[in-house]
C-alpha positions as CSV (number, residue, x, y, z in Angstrom):
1,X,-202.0,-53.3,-90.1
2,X,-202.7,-54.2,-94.1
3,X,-203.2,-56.7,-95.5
4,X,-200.5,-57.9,-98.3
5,X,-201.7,-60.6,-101.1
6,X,-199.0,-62.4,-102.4
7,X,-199.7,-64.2,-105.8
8,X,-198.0,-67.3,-106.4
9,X,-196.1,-68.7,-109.3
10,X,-195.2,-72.4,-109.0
11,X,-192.7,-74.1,-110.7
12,X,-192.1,-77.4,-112.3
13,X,-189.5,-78.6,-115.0
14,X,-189.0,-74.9,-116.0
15,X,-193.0,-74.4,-116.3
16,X,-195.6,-72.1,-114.8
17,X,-197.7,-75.1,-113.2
18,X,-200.7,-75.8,-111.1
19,X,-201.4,-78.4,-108.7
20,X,-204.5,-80.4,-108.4
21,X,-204.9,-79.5,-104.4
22,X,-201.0,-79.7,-104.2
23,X,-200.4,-83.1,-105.8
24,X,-197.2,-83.5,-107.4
25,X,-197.3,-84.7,-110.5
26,X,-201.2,-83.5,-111.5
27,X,-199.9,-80.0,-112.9
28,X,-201.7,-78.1,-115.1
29,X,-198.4,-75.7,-117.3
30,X,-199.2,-72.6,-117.9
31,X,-195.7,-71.4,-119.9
32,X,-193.2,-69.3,-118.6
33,X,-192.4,-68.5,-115.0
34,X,-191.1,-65.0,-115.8
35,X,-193.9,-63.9,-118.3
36,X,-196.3,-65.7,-115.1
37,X,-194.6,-63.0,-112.7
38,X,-194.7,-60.1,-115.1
39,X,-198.2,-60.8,-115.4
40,X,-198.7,-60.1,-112.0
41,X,-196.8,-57.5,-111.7
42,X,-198.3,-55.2,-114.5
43,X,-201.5,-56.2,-112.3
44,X,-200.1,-54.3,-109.7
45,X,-198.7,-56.6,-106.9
46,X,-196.3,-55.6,-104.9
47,X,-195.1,-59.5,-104.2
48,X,-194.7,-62.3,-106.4
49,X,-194.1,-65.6,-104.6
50,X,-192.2,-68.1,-106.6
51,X,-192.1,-71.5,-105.4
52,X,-189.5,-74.4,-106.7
53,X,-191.7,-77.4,-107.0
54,X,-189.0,-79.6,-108.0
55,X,-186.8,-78.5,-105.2
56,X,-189.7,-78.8,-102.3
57,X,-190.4,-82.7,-103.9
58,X,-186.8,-83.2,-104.4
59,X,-187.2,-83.6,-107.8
60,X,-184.8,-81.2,-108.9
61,X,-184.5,-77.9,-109.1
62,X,-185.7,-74.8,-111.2
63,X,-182.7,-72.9,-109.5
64,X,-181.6,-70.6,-112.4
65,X,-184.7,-70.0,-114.1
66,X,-186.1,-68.3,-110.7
67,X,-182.8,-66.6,-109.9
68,X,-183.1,-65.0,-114.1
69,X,-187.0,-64.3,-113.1
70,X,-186.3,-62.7,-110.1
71,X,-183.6,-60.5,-111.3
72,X,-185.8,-59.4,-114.2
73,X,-188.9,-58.2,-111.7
74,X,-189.9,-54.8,-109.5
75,X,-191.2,-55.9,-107.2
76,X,-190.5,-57.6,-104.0
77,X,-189.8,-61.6,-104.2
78,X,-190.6,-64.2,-101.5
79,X,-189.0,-67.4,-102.3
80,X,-190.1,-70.8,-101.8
81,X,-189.2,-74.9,-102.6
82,X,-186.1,-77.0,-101.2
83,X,-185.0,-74.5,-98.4
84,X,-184.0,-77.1,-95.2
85,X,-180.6,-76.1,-94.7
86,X,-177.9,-73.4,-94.1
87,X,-176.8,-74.1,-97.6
88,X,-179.8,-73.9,-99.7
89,X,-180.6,-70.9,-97.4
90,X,-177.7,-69.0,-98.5
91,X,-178.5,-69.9,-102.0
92,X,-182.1,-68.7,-102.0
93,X,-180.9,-65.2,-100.4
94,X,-178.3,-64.8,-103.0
95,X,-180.8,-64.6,-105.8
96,X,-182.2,-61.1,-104.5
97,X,-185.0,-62.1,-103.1
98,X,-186.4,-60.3,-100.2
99,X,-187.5,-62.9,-98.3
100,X,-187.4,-66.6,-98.5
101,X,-190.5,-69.1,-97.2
102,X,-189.6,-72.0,-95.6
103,X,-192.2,-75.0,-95.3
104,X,-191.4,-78.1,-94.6
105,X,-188.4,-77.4,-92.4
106,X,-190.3,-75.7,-90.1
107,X,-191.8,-79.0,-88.4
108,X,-188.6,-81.0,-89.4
109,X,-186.3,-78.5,-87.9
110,X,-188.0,-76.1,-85.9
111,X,-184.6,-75.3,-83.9
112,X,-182.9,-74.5,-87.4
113,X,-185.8,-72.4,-87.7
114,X,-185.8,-70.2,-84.6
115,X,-182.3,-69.7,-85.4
116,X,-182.3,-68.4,-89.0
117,X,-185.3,-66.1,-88.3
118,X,-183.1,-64.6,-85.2
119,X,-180.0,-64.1,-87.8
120,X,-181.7,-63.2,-90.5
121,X,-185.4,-61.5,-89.1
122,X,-187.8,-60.3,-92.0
123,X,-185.8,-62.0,-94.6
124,X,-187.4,-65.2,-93.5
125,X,-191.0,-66.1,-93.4
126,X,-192.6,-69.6,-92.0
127,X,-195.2,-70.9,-94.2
C-alpha cells in the first residue's frame, strides 16, 4: 500500500482561502484557486483536492471557477463542498473530476451514502 498526500485548495467567494481551524468566515485569501492548484502541481502532486467552501456552508457556490480549474489541471482532482444529493452529485462528476469527497452527508445520509459508493465505487470518497 502507498501512501497518497492530497494537498488541499479551499475556496471562498472565488479565492484561494484558509480557515482559522475550519471557521467560516476567519479566512485568510491567498488569490487564485487555479494558480493555488498549479502550484501544487508543478510541486509534483499527483492530487489536488479542491473544496467549495461556499457550497459546504451554503453560502453559495464557487461552481464554475472549480469546474475552469479543474479542466485546466494534470493531475487527478478529488472534489469537495455542497455534495448531499443525487443532483449536486451528478454536477460534481460532470466537471472531470476523478473522484468527489463527501462530508457532511455521510452522517446525514449514510443510506444515500452506501448507495452512491455501490453505483459509483472509486469515484466516491467519504471524508
Amino acid at each position: 500500500m502507498t501512501l497518497t498526500l492530497l494537498p488541499a485548495v479551499d475556496v471562498a467567494d472565488g479565492q484561494a482561502v484558509r480557515l482559522v481551524q475550519g471557521a467560516a468566515g476567519s479566512e485568510t485569501s491567498y488569490g487564485s484557486p487555479l494558480e493555488a492548484a498549479l502550484t501544487w502541481q508543478d510541486a509534483g502532486a499527483e492530487w489536488v483536492h479542491l473544496v467549495d467552501l461556499d457550497a459546504a456552508f451554503g453560502k453559495g457556490s464557487n461552481f464554475d471557477l472549480l469546474n475552469d480549474v479543474i479542466g485546466r489541471l494534470d493531475v487527478d482532482v478529488e472534489l469537495s463542498g455542497g455534495i448531499r444529493d443525487d443532483a449536486s452529485l451528478e454536477r460534481a462528476l460532470s466537471t472531470g473530476c476523478r473522484r468527489v469527497n463527501i462530508g457532511t452527508a455521510a452522517l446525514e445520509n449514510p443510506e444515500w451514502c452506501e448507495r452512491i459508493i455501490s453505483e459509483y465505487g472509486d469515484r466516491v470518497a467519504i471524508g
